[in-house]
N, C-alpha and C positions, 0 to 999 in steps of 0.2 A: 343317058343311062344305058341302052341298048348297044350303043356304041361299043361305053367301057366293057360290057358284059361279051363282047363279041371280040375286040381287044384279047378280053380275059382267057375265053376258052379256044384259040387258036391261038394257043401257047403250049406248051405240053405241059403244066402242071394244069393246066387250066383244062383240060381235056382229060385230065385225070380224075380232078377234083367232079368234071360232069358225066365221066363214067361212074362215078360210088353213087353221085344222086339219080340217075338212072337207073343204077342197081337198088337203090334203099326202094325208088318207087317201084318197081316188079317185086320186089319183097313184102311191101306194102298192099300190093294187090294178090300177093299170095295168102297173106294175112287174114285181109277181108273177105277174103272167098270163104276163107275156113270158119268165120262167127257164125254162130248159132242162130239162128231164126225162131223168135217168141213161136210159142204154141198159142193157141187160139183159147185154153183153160189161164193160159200166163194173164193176156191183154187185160187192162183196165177199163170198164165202160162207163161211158158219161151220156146222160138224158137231157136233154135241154132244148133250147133255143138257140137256133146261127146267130147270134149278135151281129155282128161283121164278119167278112172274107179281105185280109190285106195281101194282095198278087205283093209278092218281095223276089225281087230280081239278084243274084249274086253275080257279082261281076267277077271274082276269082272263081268260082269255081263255075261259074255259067250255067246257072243252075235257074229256074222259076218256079218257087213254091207260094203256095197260097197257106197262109197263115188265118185259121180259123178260131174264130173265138164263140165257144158256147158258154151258153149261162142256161145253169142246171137252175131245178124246181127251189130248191135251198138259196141261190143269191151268189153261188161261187162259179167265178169263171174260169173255165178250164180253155187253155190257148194252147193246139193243136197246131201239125204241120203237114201238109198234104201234097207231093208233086204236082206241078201241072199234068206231067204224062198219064195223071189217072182219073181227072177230071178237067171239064172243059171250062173255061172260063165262065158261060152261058149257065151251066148248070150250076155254079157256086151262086150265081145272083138270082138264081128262080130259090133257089135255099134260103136265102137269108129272111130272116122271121119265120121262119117255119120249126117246129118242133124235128129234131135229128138223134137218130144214137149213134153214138161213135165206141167203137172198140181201138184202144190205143196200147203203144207200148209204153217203157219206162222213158224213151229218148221225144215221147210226144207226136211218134208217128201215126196216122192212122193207118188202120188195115182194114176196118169197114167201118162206112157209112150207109145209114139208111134213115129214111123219112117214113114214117109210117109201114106202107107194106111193102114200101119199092123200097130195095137195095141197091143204092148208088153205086158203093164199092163193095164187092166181095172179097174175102178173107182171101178164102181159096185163090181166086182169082190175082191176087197182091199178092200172095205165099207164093207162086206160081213163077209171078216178073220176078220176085226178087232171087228165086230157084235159078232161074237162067241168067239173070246179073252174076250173080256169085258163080257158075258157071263158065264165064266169059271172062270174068275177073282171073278164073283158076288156071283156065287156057292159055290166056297171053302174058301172065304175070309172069312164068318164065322166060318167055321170047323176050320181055323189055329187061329185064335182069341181065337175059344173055348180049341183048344189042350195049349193055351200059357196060360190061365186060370186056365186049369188045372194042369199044368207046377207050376207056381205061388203059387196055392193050396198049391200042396207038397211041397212046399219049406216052408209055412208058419206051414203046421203042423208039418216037420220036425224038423223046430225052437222052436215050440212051446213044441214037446214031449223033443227036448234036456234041453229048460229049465227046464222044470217039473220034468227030471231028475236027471238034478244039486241043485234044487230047494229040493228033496225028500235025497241026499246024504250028 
């Protein structure tokens, strides 16, 4: 599979074709930078009980989130999604059975967790990381747009010298 794909793209339409998707992705990260960030009046909050913490690994996008399941005073489980990068494994398992309020978005993010009087995660503190992601998103989303351009480029001149040279023989 790697092979054909390397086949592929040292070809010049194939060099072309990974210039546009290099382009779509710096577009895609200019994109993202620009979403809106929930207000802290928006988030939904849920009272309850940690049920379970399931650590879920993504191997496309390499990612490790801990998938949170509370069960509020009424009997309804509410399933949450937490980065690793904002809690430590250790502290998900001192949680579990323990009474938690989570403040969530629409996408099931949380932005704060707290156990009684300790605040695990802060709002601010998560409004904060995701301030500088989208940030760093807005920064380099044109550098990979312009490197997928250039990418594009050569595919197009490389096309264009091979005809010139079946063109001349």
């Amino acid at each position: 599979m790697i092979g054909w794909l390397l086949r592929l793209f040292f070809r010049p339409w194939g060099l072309i074709v990974l210039g546009i998707l290099i382009m779509t992705f710096g577009w895609l990260l200019v994109v993202a930078s620009q979403a809106e960030l929930p207000e802290r009046a928006a988030l939904k909050q849920v009272a309850g009980v940690l049920d379970t913490a399931i650590k879920i690994t993504s191997s496309r996008s390499r990612s490790v989130n801990f998938e949170l399941e509370i069960k509020s005073v009424n009997g309804d489980i509410v399933k949450l999604k937490l980065p690793e990068r904002e809690i430590a494994e250790d502290q998900v398992k001192r949680l579990l059975g323990w009474p938690v309020v989570a403040l969530y978005s629409v996408t099931n993010d949380v932005w704060e967790l707290s156990s009684g009087a300790a605040k695990i995660i802060e709002y601010d503190v998560a409004r904060q990381r995701h301030v500088e992601t989208k940030a760093l998103e807005a920064k380099f989303g044109p550098y990979v747009g312009g490197a997928g351009l250039l990418v594009c480029l050569l595919g197009f001149f490389w096309l264009f010298h091979r005809r010139r040279r079946t063109v001349a023989a």
